[in-house]
PDB file with one MODEL, atoms N, CA, C and O in Angstrom:
MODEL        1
ATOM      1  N   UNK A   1      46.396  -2.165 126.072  1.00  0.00           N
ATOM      2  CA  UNK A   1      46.220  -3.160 125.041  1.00  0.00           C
ATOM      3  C   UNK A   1      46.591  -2.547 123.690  1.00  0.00           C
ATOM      4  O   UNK A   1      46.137  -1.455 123.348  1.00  0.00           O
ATOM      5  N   UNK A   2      47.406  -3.251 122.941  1.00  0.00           N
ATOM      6  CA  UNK A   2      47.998  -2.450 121.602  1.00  0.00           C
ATOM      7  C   UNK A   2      46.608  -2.969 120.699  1.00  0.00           C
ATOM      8  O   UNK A   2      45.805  -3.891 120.838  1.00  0.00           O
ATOM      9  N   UNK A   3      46.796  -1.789 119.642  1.00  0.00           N
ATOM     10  CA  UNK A   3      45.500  -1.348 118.786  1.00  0.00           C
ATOM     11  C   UNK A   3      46.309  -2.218 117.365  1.00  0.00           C
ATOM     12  O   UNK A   3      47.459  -2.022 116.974  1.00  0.00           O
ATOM     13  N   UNK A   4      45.358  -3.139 116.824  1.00  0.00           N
ATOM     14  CA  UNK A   4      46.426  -3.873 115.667  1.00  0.00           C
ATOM     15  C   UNK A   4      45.356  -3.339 114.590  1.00  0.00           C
ATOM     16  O   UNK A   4      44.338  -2.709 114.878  1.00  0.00           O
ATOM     17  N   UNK A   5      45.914  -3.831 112.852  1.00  0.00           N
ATOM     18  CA  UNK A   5      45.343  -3.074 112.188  1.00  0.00           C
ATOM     19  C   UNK A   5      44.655  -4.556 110.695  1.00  0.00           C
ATOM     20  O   UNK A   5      45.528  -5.168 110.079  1.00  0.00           O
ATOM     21  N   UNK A   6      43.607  -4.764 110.485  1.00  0.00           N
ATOM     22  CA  UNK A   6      43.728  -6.094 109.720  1.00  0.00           C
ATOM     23  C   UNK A   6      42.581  -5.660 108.223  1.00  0.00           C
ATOM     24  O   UNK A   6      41.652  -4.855 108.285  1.00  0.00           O
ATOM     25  N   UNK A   7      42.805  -6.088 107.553  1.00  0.00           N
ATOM     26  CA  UNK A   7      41.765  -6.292 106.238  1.00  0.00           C
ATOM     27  C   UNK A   7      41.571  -7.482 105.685  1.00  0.00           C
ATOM     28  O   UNK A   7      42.337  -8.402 105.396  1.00  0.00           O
ATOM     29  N   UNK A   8      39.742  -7.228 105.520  1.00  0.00           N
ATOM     30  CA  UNK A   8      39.089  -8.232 105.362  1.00  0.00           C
ATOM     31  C   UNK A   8      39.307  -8.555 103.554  1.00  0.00           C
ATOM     32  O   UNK A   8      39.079  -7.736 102.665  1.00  0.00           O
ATOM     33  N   UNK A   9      39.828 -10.041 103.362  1.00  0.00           N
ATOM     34  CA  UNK A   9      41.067 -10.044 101.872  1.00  0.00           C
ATOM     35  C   UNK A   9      39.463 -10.318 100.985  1.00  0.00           C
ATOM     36  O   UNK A   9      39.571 -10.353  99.759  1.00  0.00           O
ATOM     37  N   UNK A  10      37.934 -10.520 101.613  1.00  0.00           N
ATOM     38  CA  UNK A  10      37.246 -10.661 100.336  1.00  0.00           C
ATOM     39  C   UNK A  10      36.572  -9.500  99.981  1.00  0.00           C
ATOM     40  O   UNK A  10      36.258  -9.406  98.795  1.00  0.00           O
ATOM     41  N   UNK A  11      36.205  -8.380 100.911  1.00  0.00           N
ATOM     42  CA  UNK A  11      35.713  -7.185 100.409  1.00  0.00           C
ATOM     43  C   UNK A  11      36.762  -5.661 100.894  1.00  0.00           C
ATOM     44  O   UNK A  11      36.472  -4.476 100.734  1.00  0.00           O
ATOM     45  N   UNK A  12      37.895  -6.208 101.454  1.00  0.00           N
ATOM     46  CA  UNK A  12      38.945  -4.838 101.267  1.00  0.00           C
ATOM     47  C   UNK A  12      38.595  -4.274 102.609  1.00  0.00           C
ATOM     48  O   UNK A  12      39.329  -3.453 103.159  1.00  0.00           O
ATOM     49  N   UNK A  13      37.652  -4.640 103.060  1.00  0.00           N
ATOM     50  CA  UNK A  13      37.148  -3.391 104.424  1.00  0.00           C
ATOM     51  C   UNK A  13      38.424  -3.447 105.091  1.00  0.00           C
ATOM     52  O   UNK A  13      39.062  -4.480 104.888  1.00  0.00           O
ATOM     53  N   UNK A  14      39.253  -2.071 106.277  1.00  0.00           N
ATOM     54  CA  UNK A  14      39.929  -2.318 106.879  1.00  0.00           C
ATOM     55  C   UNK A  14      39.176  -2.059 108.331  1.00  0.00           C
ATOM     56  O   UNK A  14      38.145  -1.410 108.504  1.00  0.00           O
ATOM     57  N   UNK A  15      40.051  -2.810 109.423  1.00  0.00           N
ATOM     58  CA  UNK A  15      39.808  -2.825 110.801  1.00  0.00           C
ATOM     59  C   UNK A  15      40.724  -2.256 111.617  1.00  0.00           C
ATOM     60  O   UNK A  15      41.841  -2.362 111.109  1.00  0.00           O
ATOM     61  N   UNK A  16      40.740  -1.720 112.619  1.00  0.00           N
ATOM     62  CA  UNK A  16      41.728  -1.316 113.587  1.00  0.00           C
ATOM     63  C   UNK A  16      41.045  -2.222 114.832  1.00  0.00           C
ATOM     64  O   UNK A  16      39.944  -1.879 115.262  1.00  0.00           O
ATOM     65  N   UNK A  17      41.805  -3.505 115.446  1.00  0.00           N
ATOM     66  CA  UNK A  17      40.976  -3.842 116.722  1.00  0.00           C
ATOM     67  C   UNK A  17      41.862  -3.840 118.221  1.00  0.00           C
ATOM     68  O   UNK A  17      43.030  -4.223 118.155  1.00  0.00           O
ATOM     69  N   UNK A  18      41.457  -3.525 119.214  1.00  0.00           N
ATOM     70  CA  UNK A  18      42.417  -3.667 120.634  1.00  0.00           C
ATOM     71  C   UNK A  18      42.465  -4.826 120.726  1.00  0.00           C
ATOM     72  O   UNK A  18      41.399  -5.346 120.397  1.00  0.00           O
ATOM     73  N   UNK A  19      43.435  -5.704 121.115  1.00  0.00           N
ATOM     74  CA  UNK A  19      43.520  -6.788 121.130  1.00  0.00           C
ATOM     75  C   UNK A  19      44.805  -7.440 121.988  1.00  0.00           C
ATOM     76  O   UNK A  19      45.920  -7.063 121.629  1.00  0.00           O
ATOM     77  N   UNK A  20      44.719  -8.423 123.132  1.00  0.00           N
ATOM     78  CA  UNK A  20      45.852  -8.490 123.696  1.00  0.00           C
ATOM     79  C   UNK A  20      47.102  -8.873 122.961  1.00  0.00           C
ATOM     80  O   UNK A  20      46.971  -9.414 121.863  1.00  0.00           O
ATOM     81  N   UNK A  21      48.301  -8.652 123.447  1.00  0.00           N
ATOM     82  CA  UNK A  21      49.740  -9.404 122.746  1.00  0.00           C
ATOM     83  C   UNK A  21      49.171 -10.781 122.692  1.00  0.00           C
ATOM     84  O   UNK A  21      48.297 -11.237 123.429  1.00  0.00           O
ATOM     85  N   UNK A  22      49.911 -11.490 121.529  1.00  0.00           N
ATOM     86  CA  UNK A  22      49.698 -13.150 120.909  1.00  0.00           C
ATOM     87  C   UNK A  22      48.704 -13.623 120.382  1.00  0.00           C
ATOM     88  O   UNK A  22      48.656 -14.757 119.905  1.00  0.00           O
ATOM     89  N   UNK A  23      47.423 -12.494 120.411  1.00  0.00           N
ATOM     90  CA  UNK A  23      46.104 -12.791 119.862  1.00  0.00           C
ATOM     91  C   UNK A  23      46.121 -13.038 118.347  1.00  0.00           C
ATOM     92  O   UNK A  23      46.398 -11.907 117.948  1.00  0.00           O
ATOM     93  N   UNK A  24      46.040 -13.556 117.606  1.00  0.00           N
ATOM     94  CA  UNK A  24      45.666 -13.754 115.957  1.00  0.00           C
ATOM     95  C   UNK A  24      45.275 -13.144 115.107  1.00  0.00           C
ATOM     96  O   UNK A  24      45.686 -12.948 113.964  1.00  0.00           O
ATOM     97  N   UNK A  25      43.950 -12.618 115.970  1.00  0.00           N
ATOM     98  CA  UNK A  25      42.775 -12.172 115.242  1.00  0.00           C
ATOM     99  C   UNK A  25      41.762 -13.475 114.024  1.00  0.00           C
ATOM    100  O   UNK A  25      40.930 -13.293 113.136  1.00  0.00           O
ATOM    101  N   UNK A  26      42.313 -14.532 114.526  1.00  0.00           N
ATOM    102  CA  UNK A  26      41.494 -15.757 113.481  1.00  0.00           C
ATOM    103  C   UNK A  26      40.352 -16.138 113.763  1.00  0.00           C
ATOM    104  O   UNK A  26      39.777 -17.115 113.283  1.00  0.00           O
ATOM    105  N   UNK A  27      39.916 -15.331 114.628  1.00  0.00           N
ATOM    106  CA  UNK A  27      38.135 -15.689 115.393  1.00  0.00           C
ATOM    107  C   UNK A  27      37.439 -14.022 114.429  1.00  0.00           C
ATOM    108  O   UNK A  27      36.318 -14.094 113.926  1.00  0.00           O
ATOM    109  N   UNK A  28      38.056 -13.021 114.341  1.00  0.00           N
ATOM    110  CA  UNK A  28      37.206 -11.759 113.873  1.00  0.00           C
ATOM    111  C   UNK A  28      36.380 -12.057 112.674  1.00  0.00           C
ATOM    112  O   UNK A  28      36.537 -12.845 111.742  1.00  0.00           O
ATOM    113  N   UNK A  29      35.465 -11.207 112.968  1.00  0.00           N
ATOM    114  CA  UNK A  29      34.666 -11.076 111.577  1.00  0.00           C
ATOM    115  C   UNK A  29      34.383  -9.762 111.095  1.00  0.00           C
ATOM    116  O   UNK A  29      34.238  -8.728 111.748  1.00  0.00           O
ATOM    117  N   UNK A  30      34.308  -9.992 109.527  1.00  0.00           N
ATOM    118  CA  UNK A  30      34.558  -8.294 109.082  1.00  0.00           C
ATOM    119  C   UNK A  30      32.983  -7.834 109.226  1.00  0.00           C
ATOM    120  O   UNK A  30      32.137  -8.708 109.037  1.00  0.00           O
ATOM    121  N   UNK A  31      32.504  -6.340 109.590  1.00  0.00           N
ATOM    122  CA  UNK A  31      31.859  -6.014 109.685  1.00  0.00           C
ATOM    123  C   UNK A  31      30.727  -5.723 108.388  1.00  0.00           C
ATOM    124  O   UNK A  31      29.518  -5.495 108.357  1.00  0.00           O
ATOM    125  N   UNK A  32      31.521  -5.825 107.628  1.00  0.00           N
ATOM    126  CA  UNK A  32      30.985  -5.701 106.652  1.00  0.00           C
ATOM    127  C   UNK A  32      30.432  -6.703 105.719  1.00  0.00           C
ATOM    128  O   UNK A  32      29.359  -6.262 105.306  1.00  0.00           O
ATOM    129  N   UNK A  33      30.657  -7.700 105.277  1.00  0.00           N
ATOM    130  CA  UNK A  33      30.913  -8.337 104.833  1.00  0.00           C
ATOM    131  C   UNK A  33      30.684  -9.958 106.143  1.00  0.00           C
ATOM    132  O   UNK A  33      29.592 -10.523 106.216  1.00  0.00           O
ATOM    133  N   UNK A  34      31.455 -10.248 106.684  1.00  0.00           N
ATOM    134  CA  UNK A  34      30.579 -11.049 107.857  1.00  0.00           C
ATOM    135  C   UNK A  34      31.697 -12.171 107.850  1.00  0.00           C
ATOM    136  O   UNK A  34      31.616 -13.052 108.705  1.00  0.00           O
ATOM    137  N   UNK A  35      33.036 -12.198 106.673  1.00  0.00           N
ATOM    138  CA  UNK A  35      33.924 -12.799 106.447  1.00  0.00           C
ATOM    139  C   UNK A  35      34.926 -13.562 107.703  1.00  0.00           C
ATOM    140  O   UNK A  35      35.160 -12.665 108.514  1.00  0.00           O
ATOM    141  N   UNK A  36      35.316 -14.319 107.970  1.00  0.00           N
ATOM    142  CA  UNK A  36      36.028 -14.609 109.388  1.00  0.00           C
ATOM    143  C   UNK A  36      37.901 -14.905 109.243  1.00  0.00           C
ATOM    144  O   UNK A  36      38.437 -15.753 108.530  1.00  0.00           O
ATOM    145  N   UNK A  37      38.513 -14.015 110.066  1.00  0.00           N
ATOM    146  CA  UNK A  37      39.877 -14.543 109.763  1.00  0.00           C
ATOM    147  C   UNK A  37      40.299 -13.141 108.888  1.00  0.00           C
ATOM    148  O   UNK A  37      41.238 -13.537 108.198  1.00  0.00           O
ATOM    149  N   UNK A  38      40.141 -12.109 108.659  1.00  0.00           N
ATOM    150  CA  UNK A  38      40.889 -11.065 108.108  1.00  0.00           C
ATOM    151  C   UNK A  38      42.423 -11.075 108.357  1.00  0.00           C
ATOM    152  O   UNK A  38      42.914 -11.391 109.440  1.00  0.00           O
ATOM    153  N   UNK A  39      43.156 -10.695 107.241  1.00  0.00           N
ATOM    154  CA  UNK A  39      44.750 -10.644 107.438  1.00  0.00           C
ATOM    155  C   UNK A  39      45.233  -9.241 108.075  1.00  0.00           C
ATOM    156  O   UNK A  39      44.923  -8.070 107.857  1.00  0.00           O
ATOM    157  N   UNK A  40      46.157  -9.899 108.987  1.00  0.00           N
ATOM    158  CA  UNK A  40      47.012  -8.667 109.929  1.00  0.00           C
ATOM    159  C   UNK A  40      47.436  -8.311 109.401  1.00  0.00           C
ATOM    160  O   UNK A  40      48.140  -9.074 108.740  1.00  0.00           O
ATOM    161  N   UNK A  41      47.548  -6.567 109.002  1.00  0.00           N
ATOM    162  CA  UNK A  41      48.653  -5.669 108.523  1.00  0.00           C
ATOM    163  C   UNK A  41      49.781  -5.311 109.141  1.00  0.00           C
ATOM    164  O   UNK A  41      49.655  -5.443 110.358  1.00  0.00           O
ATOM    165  N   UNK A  42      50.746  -4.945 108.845  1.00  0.00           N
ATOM    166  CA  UNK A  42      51.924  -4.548 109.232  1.00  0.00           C
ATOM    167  C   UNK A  42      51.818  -3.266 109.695  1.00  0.00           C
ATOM    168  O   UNK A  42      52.004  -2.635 108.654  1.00  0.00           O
ATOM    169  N   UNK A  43      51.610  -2.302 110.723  1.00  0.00           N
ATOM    170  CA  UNK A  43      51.440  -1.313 111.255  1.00  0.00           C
ATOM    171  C   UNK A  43      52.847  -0.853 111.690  1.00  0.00           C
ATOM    172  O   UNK A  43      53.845  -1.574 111.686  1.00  0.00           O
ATOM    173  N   UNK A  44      52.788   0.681 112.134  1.00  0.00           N
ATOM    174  CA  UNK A  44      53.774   0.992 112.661  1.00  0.00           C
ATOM    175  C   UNK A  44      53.856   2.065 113.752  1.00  0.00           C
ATOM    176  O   UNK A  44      52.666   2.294 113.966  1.00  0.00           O
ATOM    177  N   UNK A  45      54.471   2.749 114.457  1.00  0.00           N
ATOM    178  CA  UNK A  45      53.589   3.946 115.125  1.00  0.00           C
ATOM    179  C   UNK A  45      54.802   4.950 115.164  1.00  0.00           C
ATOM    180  O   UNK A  45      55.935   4.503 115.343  1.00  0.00           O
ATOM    181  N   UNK A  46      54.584   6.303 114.999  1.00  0.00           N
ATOM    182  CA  UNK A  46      55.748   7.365 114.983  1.00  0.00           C
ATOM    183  C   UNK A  46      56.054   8.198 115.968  1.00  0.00           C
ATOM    184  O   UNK A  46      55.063   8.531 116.619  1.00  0.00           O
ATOM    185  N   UNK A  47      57.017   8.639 116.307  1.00  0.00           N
ATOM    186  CA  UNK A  47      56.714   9.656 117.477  1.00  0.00           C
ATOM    187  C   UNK A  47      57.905  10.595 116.849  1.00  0.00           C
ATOM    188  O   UNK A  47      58.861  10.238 116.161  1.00  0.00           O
ATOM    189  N   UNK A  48      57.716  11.279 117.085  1.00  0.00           N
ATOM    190  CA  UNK A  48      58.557  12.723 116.575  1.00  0.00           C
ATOM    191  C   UNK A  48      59.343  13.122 118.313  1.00  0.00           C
ATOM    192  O   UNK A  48      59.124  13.052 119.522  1.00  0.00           O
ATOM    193  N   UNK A  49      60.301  13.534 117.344  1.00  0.00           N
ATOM    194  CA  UNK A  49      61.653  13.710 118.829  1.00  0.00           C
ATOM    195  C   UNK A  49      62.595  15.152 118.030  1.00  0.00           C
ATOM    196  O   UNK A  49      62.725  15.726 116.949  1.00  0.00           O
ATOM    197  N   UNK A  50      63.095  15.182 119.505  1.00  0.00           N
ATOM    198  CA  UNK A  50      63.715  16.414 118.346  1.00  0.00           C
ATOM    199  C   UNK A  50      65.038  15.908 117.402  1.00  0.00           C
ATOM    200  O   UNK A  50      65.735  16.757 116.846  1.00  0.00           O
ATOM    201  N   UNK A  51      65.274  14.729 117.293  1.00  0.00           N
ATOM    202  CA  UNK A  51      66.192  14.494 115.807  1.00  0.00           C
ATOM    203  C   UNK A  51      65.293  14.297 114.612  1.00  0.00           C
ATOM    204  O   UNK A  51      65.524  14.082 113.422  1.00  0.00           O
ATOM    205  N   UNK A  52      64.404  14.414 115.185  1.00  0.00           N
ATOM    206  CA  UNK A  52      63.233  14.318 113.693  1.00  0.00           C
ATOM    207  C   UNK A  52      63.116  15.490 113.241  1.00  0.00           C
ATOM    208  O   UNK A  52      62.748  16.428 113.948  1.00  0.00           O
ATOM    209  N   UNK A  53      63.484  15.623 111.700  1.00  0.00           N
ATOM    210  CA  UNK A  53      63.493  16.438 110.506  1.00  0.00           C
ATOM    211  C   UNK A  53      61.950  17.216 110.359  1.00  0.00           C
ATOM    212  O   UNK A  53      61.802  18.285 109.766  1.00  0.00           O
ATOM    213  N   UNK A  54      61.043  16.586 110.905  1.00  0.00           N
ATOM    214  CA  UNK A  54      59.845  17.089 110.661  1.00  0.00           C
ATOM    215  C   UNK A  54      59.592  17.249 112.174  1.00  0.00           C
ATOM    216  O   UNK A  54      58.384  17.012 112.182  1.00  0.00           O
ATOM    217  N   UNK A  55      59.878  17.462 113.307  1.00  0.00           N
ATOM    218  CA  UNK A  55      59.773  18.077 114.461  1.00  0.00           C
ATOM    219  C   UNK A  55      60.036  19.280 114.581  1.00  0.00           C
ATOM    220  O   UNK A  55      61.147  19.712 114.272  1.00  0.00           O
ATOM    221  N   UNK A  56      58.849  20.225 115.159  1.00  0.00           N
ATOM    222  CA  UNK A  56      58.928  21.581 114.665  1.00  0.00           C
ATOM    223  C   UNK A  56      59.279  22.064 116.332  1.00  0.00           C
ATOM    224  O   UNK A  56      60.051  23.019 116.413  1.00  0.00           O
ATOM    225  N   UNK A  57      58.949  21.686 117.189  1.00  0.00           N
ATOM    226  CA  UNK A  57      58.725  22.262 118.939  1.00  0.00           C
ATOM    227  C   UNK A  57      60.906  22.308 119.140  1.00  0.00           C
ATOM    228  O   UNK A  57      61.957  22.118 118.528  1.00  0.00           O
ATOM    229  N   UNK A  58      60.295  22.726 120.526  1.00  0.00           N
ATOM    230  CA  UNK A  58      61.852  22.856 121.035  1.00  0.00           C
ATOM    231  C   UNK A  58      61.648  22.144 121.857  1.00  0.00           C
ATOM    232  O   UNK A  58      60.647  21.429 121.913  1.00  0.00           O
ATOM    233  N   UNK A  59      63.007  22.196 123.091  1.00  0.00           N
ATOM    234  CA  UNK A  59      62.791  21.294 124.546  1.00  0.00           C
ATOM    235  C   UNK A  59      61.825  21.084 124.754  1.00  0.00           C
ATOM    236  O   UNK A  59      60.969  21.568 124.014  1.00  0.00           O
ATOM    237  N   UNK A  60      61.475  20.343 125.744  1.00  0.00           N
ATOM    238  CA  UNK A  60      60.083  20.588 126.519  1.00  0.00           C
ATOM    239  C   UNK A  60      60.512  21.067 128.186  1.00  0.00           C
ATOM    240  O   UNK A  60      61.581  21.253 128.768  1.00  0.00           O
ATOM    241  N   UNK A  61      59.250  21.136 128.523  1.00  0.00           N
ATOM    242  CA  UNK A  61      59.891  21.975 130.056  1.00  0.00           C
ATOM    243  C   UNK A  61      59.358  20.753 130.974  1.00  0.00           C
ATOM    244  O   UNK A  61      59.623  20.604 132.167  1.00  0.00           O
ATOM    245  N   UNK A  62      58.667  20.033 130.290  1.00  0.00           N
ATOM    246  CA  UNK A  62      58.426  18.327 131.120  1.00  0.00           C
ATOM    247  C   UNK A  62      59.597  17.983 132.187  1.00  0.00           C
ATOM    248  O   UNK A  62      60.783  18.029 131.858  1.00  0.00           O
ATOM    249  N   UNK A  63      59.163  17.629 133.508  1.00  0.00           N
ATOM    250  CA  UNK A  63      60.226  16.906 133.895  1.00  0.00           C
ATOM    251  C   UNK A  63      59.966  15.365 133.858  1.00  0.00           C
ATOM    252  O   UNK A  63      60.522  14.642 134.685  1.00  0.00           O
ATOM    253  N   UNK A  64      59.342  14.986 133.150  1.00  0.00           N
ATOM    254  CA  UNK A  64      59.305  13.544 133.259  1.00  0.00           C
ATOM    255  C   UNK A  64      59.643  12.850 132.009  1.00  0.00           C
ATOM    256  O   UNK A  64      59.683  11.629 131.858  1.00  0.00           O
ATOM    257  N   UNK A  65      59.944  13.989 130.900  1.00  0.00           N
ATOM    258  CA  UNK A  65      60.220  12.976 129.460  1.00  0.00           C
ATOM    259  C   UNK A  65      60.912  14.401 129.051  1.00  0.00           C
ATOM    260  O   UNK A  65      61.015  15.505 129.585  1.00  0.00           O
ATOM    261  N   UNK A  66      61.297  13.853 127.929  1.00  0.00           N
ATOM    262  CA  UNK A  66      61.889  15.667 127.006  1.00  0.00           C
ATOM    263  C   UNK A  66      61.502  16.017 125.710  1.00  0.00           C
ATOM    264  O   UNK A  66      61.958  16.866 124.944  1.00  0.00           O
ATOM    265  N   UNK A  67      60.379  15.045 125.569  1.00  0.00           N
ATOM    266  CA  UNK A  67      59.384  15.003 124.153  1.00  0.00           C
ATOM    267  C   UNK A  67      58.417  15.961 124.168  1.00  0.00           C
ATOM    268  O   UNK A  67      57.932  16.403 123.127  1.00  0.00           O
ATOM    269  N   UNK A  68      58.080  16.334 125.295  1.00  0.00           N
ATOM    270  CA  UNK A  68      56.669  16.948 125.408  1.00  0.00           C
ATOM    271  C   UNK A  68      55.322  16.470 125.299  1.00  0.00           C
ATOM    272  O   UNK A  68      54.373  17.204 125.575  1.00  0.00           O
ATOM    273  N   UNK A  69      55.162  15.145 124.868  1.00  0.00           N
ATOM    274  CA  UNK A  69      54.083  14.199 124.722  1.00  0.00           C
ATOM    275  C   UNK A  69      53.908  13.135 125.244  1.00  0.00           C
ATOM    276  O   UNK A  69      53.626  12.104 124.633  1.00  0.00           O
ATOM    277  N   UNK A  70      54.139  13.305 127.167  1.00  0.00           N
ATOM    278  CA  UNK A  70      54.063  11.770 128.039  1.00  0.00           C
ATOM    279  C   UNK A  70      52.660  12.426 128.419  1.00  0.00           C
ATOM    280  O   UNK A  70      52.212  13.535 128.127  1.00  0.00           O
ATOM    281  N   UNK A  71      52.168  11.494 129.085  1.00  0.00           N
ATOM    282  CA  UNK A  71      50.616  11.947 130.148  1.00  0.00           C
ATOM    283  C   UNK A  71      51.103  12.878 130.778  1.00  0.00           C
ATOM    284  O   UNK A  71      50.506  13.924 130.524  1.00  0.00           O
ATOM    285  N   UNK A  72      51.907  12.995 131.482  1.00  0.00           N
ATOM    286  CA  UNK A  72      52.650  14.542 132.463  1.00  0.00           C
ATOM    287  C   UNK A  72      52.370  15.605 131.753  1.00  0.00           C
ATOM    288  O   UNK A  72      51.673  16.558 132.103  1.00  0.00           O
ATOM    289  N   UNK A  73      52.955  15.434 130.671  1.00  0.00           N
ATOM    290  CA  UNK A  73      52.408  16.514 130.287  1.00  0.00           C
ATOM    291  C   UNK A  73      51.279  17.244 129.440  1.00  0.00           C
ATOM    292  O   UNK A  73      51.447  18.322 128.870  1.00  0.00           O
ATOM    293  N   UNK A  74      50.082  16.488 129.441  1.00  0.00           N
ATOM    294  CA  UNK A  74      48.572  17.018 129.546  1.00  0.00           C
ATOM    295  C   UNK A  74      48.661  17.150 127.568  1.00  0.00           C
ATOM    296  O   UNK A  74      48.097  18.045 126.938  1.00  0.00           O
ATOM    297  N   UNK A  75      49.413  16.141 126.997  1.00  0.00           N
ATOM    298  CA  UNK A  75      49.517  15.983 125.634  1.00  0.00           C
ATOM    299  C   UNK A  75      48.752  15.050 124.932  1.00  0.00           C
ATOM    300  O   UNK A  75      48.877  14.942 123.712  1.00  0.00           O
TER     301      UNK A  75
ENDMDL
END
């Protein structure tokens, strides 16, 4: 289940919630505050490879990916 990311627009709180694909989030309520309907942020997620400028590792010796960071390899 992808992890989405929303803030509550009357007291700022932010949320991270699991939530299935197509869900809204227009039923949540902020925890804080008790507000209903917080706005979805625009999230993004990174993964570093080796054409990435800020990737410091070499190959990996994985045989199942060449990142070094699948479940195989205990990452």
């Amino acid at each position: 289940m992808p992890l989405y990311e929303y803030e509550c627009e009357k007291c700022g709180k932010h949320l991270e919630v699991r939530q299935a694909v197509g869900q809204d989030g227009a039923d949540l309520e902020c925890p804080s505050c008790g507000t209903v309907g917080p706005r979805r942020l625009f999230s993004s997620f990174f993964c570093a490879g080796t054409g990435d400028p800020g990737f410091s590792g070499g190959s990996s010796s994985c045989s199942t990916c060449s990142s070094g960071s699948c479940s195989s390899c205990g990452v």
